[in-house]
C-alpha positions as CSV (number, residue, x, y, z in Angstrom):
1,X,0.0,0.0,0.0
2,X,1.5,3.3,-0.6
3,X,2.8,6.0,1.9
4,X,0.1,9.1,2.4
5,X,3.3,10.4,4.1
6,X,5.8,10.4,1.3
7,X,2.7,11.6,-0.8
8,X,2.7,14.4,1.1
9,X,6.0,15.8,0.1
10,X,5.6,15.4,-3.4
11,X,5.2,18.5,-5.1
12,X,2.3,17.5,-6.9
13,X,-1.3,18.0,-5.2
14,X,-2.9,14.8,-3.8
15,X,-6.4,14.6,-5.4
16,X,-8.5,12.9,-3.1
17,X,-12.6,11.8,-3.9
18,X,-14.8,11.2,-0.8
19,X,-16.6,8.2,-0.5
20,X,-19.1,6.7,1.9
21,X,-19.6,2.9,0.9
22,X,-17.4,-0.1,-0.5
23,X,-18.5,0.1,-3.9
24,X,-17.9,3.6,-4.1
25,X,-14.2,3.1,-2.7
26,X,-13.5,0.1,-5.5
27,X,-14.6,2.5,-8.0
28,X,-12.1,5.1,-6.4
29,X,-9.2,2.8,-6.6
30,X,-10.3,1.4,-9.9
31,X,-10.2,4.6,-12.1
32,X,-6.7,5.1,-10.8
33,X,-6.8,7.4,-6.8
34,X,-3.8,6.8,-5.2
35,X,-6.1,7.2,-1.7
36,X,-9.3,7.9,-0.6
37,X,-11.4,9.8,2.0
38,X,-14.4,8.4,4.2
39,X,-16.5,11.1,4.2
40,X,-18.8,11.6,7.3
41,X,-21.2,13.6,5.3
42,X,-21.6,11.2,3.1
43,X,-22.2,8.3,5.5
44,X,-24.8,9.9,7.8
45,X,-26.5,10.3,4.3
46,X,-26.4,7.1,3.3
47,X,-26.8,5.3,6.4
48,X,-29.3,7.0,7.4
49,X,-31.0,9.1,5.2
50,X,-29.8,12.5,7.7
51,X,-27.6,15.2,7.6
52,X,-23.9,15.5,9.1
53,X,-25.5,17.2,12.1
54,X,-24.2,15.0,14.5
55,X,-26.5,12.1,14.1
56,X,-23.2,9.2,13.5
57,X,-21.2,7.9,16.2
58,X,-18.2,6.2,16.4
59,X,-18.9,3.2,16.5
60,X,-21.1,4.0,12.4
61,X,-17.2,5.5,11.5
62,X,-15.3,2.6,12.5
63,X,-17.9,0.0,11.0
64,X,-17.9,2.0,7.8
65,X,-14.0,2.1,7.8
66,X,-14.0,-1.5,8.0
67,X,-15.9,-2.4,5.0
68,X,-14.3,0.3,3.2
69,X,-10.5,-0.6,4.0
70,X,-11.6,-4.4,3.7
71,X,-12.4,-3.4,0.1
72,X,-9.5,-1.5,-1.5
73,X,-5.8,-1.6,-1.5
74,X,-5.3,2.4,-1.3
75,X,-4.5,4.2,1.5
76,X,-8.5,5.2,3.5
77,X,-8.2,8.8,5.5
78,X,-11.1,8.7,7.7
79,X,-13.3,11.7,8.8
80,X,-13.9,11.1,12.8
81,X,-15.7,14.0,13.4
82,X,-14.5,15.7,16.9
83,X,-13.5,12.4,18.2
84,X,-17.0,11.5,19.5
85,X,-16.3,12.6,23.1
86,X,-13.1,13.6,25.2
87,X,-9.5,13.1,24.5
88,X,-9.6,9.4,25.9
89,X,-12.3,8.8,23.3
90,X,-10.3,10.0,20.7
91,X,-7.3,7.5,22.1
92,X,-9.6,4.9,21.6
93,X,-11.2,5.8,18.0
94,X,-7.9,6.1,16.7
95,X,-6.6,2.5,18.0
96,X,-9.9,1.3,16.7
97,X,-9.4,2.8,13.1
98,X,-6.2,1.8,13.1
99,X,-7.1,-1.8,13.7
100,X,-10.0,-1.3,10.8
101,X,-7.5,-0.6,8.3
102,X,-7.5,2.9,8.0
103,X,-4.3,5.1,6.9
104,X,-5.1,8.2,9.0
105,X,-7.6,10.9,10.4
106,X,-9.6,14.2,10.0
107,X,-10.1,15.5,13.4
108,X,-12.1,18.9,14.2
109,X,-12.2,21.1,16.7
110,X,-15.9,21.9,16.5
111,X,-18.2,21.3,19.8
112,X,-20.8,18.3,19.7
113,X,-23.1,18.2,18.6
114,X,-20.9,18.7,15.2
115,X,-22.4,19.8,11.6
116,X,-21.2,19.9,8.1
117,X,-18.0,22.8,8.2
118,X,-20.4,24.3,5.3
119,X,-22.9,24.8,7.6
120,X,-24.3,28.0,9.2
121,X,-24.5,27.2,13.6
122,X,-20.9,25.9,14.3
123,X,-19.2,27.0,17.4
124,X,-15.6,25.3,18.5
125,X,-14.3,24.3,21.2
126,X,-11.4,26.2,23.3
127,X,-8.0,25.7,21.6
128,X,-6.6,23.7,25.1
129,X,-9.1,21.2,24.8
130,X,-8.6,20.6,21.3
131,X,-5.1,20.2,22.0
132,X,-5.9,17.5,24.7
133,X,-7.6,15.5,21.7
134,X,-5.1,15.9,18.7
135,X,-1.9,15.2,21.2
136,X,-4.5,12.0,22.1
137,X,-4.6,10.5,19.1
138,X,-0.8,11.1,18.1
139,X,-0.5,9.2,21.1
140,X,-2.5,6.3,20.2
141,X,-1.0,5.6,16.8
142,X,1.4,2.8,16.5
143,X,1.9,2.9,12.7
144,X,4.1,6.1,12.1
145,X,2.6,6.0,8.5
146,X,-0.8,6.7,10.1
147,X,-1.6,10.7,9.4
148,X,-3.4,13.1,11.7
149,X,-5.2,15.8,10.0
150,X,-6.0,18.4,12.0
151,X,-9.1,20.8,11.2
152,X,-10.4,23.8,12.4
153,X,-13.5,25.5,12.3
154,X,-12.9,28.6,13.5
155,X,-13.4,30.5,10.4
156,X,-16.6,30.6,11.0
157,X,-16.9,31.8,14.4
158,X,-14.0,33.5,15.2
159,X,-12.5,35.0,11.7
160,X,-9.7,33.8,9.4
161,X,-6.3,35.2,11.9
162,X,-7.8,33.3,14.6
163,X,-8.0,30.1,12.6
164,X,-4.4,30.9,10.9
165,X,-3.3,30.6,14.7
166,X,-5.2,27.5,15.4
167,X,-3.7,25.9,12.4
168,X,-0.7,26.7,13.5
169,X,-0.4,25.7,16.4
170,X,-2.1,22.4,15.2
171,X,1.1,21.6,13.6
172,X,3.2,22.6,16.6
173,X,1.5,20.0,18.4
174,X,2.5,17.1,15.9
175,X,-0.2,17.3,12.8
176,X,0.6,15.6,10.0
177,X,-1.2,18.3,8.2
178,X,-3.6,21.1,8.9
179,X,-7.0,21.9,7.2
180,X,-8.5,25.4,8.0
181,X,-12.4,24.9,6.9
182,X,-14.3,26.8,4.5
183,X,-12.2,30.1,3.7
184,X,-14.4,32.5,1.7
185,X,-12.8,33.6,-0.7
186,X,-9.6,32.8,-3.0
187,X,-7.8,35.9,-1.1
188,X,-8.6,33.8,1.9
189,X,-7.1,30.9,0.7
190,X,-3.3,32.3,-0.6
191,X,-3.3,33.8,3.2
192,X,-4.0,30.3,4.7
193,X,-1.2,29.2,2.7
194,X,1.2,31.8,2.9
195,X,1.1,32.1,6.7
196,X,0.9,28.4,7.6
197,X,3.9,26.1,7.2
198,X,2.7,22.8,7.2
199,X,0.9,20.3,4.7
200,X,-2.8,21.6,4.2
201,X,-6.2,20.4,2.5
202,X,-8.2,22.7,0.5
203,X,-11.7,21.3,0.6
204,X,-13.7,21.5,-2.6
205,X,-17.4,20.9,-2.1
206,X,-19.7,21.9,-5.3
207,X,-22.4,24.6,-3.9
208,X,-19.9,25.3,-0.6
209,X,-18.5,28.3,0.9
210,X,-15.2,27.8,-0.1
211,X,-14.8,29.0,-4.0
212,X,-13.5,25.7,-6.7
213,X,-10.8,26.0,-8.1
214,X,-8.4,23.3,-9.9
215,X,-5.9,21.2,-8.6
216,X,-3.3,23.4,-9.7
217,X,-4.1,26.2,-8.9
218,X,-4.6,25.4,-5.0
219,X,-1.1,23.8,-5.3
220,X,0.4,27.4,-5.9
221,X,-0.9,28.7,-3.0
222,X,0.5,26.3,-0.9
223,X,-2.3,23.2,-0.6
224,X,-1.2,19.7,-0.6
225,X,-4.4,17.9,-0.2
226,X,-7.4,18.9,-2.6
227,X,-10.3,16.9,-1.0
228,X,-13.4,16.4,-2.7
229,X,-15.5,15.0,0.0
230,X,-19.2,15.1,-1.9
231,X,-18.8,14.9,-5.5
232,X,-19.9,11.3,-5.6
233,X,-22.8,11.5,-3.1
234,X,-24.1,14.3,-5.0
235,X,-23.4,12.8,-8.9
236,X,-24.9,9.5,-7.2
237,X,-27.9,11.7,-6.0
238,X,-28.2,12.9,-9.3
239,X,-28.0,9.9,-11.1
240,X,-30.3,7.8,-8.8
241,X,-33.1,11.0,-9.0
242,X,-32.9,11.3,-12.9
243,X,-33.0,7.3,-13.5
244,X,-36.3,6.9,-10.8
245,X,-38.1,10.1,-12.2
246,X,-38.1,8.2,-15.5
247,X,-39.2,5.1,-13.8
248,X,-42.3,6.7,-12.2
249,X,-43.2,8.9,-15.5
250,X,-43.0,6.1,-18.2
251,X,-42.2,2.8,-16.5
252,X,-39.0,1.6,-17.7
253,X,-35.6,2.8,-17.8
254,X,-34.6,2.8,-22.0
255,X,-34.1,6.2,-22.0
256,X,-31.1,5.9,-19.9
257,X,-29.5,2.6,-21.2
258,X,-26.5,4.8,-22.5
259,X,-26.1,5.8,-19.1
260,X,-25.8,3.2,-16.6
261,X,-23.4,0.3,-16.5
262,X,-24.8,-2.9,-17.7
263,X,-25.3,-6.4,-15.7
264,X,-21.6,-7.7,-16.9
265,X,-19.6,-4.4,-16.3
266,X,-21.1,-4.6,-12.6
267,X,-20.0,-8.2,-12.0
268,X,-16.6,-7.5,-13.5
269,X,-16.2,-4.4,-10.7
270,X,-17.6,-6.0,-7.7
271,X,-15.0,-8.7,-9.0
272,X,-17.5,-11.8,-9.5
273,X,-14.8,-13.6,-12.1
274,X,-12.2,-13.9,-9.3
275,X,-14.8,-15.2,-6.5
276,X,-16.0,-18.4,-9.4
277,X,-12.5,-18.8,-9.7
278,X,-12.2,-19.7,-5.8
279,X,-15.7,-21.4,-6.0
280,X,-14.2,-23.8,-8.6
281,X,-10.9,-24.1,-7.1
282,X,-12.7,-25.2,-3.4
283,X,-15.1,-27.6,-5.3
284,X,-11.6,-29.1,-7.0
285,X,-9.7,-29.4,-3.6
286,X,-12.5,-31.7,-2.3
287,X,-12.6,-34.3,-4.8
């Protein structure tokens, strides 16, 4: 598996898709992503059908993680939220992910109950307690590939120096990298990386409060990590709305035959040729 921290230092901007399920994470690694992110967004959606307002636990994230990592060979950077509790709790989720496969963390420094960093109603918590948490869960890792990720919120709240500060002293304490949520404004974002020496994640989310911009250009202003944590929840959305409108209206799906996989392309992804093969090789060993 490779190295998110060697990634890191390469000069050339990580791209990293969000995903919230096993299929989507096969699909990640099969179009080429060297690693992935599990979004938290994206699984209170699916799992439940309700927004990232605080509604997943840690014990949804680790499960989730689990199928996830059991399903790709890419490096998985899980989103955990505030840690779901105190700075033991975050000890705990981090040996727990660890354990599930997972190749590092997003941790926030919102108060609970947390909601989506795009979100208006956020309020963090003081910088000493988050600092109790993130030095946690540097404690708890035992792979020294595992990355920390530390994000603040404080944009939001307190305005862009404060979160500068945050972020720096993020890194002070031992993050692996530092993500300063939803910046305003492209200005915003070439101070964030002017001021803050460290590795840091620009987060693209389509309709957010942070502008898009490419790959490229984030890497000039300093941002190693360009995350895009909803584009395949939403395009899924989409998809899934467009094909069951037509459904309802005419009662079939024709229409859309150019635009969904067929029955064989499926089987080949979800890898059905390779589980026969081991269905035929056990039925040969017994004879």
């Amino acid at each position: 598996m490779k190295n998110l921290k060697n990634m890191l230092k390469s000069k050339k901007p990580l791209v990293i898709p969000g995903v919230y399920d096993a299929l989507g994470a096969k699909i990640a690694q099969k179009v080429g992503f060297d690693a992935m992110f599990q979004t938290g967004y994206g699984t209170s959606a699916s799992l439940f059908g309700m927004p990232d307002y605080g509604f997943i636990g840690a014990t949804e994230t680790v499960d989730n993680a689990r199928r996830i990592c059991r399903a790709v060979q890419v490096p998985v950077i899980v989103d955990s939220d505030t840690g779901y509790g105190n700075a033991l709790s975050v000890w705990k989720l981090v040996k727990e992910l660890e354990s599930a496969g997972a190749s590092g963390i997003f941790l926030e420094d919102q108060q609970w109950p947390k909601r989506c960093g795009h979100m208006q109603g956020k309020e963090v918590v003081p910088q000493e307690e988050y600092t109790e948490k993130l030095s946690a869960a540097i404690d708890a890792r035992e792979n020294k590939d595992f990355i920390i990720v530390a994000r603040t919120d404080a944009r939001a709240t307190k305005g862009l120096d404060e979160a500068i500060e945050r972020g720096k002293q993020n890194k002070k304490t031992g993050a692996d990298a530092v993500f300063v949520e939803a910046p305003r404004s492209i200005d915003e974002m070439k101070k964030i990386g002017k001021e803050i020496n460290a590795p840091l994640v620009a987060n693209m989310i389509e309709g957010g409060a942070t502008p898009l911009s490419s790959a490229e250009s984030l890497s000039k202003m300093g941002f190693n990590i360009i995350l895009y944590p909803l584009s395949v929840l939403y395009a899924n959305t989409f998809a899934t709305m467009n094909i069951l409108t037509e459904l309802k209206k005419s009662g079939n799906t024709s229409k859309f035959k150019q635009k969904v996989v067929d029955f064989n392309q499926f089987n080949d992804l979800v890898e059905l040729p390779k589980f026969r093969k081991m269905e035929k090789n056990t039925k040969k060993s017994k004879k």
